[in-house]
N, C-alpha and C positions, 0 to 999 in steps of 0.2 A: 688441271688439278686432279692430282691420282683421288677415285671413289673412297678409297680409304681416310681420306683427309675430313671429309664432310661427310656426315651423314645425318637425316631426320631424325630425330629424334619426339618416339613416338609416346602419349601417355594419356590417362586417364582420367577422369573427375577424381578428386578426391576428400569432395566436403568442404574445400578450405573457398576463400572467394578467390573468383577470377575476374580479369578483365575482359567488359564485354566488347568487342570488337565487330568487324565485317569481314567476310570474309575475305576481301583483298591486301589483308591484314597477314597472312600465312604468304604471302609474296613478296612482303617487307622484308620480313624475319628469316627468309629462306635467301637472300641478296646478302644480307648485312653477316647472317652465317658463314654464308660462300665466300664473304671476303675476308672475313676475322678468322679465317681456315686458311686461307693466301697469306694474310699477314702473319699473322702466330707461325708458321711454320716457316716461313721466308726471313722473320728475322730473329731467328731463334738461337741463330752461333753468334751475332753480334751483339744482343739485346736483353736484358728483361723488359719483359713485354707485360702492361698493364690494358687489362679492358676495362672500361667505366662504363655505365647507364647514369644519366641524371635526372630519366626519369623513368627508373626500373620497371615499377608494376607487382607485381602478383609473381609472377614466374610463367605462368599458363594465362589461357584466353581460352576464351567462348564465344564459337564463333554464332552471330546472331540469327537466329531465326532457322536455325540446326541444333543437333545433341554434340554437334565436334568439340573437344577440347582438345591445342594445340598449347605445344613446349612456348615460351615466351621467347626473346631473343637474351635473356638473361641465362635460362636454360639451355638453349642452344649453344652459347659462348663456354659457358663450363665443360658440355660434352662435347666439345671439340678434338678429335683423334689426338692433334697436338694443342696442350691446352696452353692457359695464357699462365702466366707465374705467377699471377695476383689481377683479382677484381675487386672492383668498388664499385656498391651501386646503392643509390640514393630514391629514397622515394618517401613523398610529403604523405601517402596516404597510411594510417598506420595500422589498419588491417590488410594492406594489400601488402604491407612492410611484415608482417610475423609469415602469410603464408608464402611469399618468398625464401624466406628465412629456413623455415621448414622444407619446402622442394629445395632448396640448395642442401641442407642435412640426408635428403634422399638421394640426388643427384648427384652430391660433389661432396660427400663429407670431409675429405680431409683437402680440400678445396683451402689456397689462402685468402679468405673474402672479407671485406670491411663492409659493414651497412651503414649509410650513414639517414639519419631519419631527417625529416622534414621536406624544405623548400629546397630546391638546387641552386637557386637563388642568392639565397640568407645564408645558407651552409656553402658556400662556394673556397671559403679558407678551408673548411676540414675537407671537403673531398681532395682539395689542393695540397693539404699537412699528408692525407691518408696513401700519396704518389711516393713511393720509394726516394730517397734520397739522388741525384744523378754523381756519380765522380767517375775518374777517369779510369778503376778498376770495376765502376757498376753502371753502365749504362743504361739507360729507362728510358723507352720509349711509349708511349700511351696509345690507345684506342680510344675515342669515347666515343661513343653514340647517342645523339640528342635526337630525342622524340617526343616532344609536345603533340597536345590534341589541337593544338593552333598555334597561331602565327606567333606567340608569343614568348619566345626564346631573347633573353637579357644578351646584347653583346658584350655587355662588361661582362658577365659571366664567363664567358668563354675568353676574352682577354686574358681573365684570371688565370685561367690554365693553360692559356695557352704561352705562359711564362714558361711555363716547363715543354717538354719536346712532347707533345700532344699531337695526332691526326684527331680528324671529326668525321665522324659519317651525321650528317645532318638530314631533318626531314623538315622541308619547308611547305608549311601548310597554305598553297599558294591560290587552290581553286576550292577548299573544303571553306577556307576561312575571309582568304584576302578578297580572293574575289567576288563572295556574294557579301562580303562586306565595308566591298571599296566606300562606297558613297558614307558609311560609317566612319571609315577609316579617316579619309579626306577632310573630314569633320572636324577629327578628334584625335591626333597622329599621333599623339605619346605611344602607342603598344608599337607601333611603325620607329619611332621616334628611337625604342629601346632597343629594336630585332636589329635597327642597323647603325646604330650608335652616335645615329649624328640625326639631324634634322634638315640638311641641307639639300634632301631630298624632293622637297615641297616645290621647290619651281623648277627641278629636273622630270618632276614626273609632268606638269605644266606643258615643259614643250615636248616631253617623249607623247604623251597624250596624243596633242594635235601632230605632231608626226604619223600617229596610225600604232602606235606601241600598244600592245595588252600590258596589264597591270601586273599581273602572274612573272610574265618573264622581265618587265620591266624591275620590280622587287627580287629575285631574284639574281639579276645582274649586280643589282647595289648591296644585297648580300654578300656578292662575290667578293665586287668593289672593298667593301670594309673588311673584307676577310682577308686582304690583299693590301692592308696596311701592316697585318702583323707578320709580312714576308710569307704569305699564304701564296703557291702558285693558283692562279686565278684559272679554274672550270668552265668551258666555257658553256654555257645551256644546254649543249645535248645532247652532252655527260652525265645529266643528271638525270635518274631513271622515273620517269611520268608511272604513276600507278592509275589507275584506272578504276572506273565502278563500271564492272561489264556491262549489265543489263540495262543502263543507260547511256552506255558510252561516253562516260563524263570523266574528265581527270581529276583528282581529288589532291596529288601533290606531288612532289618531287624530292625524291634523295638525291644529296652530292656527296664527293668523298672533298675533302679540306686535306692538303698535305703542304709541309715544305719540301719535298722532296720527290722531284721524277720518279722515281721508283712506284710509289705508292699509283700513282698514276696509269703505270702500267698494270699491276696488281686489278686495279679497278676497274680497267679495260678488260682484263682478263675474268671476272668474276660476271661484269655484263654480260657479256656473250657468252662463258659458260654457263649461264643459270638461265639464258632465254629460254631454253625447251620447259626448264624447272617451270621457273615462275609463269610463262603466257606472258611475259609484258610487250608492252611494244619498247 
């Protein structure tokens, strides 16, 4: 990808709230850039191309236990050298909803951007009504990006939209959430029961268990699995880019890219290994 496609985008406190984050959080958003810079500009003579967030944020972060404020991945998607033709982004918190609101009037004023408030959830018809129409002289194609602080991403959700021609860059909260809260989980499976839309899970993880399976890539597989009933080409594990908490050495979760289509695939390969030096991941 020519420098000119991507670039940081750099900025400052500005009063309003921010989301408080870790640092390994500027390596998320520095990936998911890298690739919304591939796509936006790859299908740019075939497409109107929509970016979503469903669970936007603020615009900006802070990052913890420093004075750094970092652009959000809502920010970054706007400043994009080639930008998207239209975003929607959603978010339940309704002060981190106006100061977005406002960095996007700074950033993008003449930006075409929908907000849509509350739960991604509950609002799942209007970010769905807020996708351009598709016909055979307007073609739309989508971006979203789902980023929960946990494992608790609604599959019907994403069903929803994924009616219409949608990718997904997912982040699956695999070792922040799942893991130190298997025995939780195993309990009590409804948040398990929603992430993968079936429940039939329960005596596959049974015998992946006694097989020698971890729970992280065992859930993540079955992610796949259901994402691969709505004609999703299936990812296979180590595709999906492991972030890290350096100073402990501990993985905290994993990004996949969701496509119908080879293409995107390639793109996603292409954005890994161009952003290794970026980002430090493994």
């Amino acid at each position: 990808m020519n420098a000119l496609d991507y670039n940081t985008v750099n900025v400052e406190a500005d009063g309003l709230t921010c989301n408080d984050v870790g640092v390994w959080t500027e390596a998320k958003h520095r990936l998911v850039a890298y690739y919304a810079a591939l796509f936006s500009k790859g299908m740019k003579e075939k497409w109107k191309r929509v970016y979503i967030e469903l669970y936007a944020g603020a615009g900006y972060s802070h990052i913890r236990d420093t004075e750094r404020v970092i652009a959000g991945s809502p920010i970054q998607a706007l400043k994009l050298k080639v930008p998207f033709d239209k975003y929607i982004f959603c978010e339940q918190d309704p002060e981190k909803l106006e100061a977005l609101r406002a960095r996007v009037r700074l950033h993008a004023p003449s930006a075409d951007v929908t907000f849509i408030p509350g739960d991604c959830d509950a609002n799942v018809d209007k970010i769905a009504a807020a996708i351009p129409r598709y016909s055979k002289t307007n073609k739309v194609l989508s971006l979203c990006f789902v980023d929960p602080n946990d494992i608790g991403i609604k599959f019907a959700t994403l069903q929803e939209l994924a009616k219409k021609y949608v990718d997904f860059i997912v982040l699956l909260a695999l070792y922040t959430d799942a893991l130190r809260a298997e025995k939780h989980y195993i309990k009590n499976p409804s948040k398990i029961d929603q992430l993968l839309g079936t429940s039939a899970w329960h005596d596959r993880w049974k015998t992946a268990k006694q097989a020698g399976s971890e729970f992280p890539r065992f859930l993540a597989e079955e992610f796949t699995a259901s994402m691969a009933t709505m004609k999703y080409i299936p990812p296979p594990f180590y595709s999906m880019r492991k972030v890290f908490f350096y100073e402990k050495n501990f993985p905290l979760y994993a990004v996949g890219l969701f496509s119908r289509h080879a293409l995107a695939y390639t793109l996603w390969d292409k954005a890994l290994k161009g952003s290794d030096d970026q980002l430090g991941l493994f």
